[in-house]
C-alpha beads as a LAMMPS data file, in Angstrom:
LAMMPS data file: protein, C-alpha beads

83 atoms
82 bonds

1 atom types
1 bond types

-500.0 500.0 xlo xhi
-500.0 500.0 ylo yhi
-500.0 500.0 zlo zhi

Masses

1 110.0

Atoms # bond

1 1 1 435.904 -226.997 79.033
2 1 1 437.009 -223.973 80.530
3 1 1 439.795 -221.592 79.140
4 1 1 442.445 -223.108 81.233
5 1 1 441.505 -226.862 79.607
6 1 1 441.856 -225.304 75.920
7 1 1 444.950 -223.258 76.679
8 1 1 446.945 -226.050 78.273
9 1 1 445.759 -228.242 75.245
10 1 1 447.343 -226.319 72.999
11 1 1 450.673 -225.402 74.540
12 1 1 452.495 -228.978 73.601
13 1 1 451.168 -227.825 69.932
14 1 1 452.851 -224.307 70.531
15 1 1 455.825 -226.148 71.804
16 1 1 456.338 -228.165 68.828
17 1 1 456.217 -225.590 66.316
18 1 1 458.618 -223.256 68.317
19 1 1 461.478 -226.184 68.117
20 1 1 463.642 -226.264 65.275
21 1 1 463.501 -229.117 62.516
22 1 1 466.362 -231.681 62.400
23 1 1 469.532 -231.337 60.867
24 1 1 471.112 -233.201 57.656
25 1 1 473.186 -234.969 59.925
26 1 1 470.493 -235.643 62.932
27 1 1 468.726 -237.308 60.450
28 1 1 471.280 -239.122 58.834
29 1 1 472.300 -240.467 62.159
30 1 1 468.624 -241.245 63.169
31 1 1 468.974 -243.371 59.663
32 1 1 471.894 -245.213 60.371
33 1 1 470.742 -246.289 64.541
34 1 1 466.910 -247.036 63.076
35 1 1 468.774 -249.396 60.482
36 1 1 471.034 -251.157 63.059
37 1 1 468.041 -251.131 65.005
38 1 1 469.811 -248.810 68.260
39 1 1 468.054 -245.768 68.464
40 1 1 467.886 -244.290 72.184
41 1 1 464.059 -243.240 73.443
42 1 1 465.332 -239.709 73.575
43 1 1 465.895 -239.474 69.937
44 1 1 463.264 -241.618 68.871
45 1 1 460.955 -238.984 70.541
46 1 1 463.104 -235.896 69.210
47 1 1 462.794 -237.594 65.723
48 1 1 458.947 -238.041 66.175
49 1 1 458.002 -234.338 67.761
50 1 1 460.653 -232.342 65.253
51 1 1 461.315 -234.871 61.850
52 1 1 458.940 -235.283 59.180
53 1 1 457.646 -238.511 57.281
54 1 1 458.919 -238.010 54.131
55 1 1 462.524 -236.578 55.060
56 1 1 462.961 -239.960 56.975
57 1 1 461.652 -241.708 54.420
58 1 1 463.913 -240.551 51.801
59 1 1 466.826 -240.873 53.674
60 1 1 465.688 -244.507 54.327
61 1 1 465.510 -245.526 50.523
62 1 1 469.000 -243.725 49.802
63 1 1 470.540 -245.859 52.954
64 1 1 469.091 -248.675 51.299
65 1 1 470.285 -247.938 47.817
66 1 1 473.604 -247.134 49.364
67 1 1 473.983 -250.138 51.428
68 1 1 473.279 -252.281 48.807
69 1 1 475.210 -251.440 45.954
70 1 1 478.007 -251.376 48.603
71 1 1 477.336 -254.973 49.150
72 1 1 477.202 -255.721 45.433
73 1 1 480.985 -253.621 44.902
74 1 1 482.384 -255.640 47.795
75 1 1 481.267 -259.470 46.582
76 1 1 482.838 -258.111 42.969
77 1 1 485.894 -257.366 44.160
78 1 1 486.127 -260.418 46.669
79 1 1 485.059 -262.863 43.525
80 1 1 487.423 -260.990 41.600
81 1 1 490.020 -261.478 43.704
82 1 1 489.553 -265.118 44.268
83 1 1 489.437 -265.789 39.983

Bonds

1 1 1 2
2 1 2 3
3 1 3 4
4 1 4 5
5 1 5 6
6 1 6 7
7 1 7 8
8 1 8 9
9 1 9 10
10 1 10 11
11 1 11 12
12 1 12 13
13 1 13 14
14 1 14 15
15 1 15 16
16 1 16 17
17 1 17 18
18 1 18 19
19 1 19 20
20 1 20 21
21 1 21 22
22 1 22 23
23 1 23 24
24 1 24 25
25 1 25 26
26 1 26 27
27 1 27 28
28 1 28 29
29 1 29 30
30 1 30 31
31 1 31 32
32 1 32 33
33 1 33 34
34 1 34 35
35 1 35 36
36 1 36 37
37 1 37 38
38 1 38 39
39 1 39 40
40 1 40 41
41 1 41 42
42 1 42 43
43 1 43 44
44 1 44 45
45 1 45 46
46 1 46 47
47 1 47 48
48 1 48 49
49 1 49 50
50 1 50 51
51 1 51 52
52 1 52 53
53 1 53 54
54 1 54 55
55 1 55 56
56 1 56 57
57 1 57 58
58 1 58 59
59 1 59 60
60 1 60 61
61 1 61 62
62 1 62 63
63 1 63 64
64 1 64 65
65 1 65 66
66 1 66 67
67 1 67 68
68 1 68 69
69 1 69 70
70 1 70 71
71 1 71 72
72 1 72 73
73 1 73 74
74 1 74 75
75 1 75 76
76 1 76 77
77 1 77 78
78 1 78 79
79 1 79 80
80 1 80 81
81 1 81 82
82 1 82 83
């Protein structure tokens, strides 16, 4: 490989350090279109270059959490409504 080969190789590395990681609420939103299963290519690919593993996975557990215990409150009140 000549110089050319190794610099070029490395620029999409340079590239991806120089962008800034996602926002609270990128992520959040990234969360809520994975879970609904709508997430555009364009963010998928934002999400993959800038995000890290463990931020996503975090904020998948505490969508999780949250969804379900807001499924539990709503059957409570609904059965307590109907008694």
């Amino acid at each position: 490989m000549d110089e050319s080969d190794q610099s070029s190789s490395q620029e999409p590395e340079q590239e991806n350090e120089k962008l800034p990681p996602l926002t609270f609420l990128q992520m959040l939103g990234s969360t809520f279109s994975a879970a609904f299963g709508v997430q555009s290519q364009r963010n998928r690919e934002r999400d993959f270059s800038r995000g890290k593993a463990g931020h996503f996975i975090l904020m998948g557990i505490g969508f999780t959490a949250a969804f379900v215990i807001t499924i539990v409150l709503v059957v409570k009140l609904v059965l307590a409504q109907l008694t």
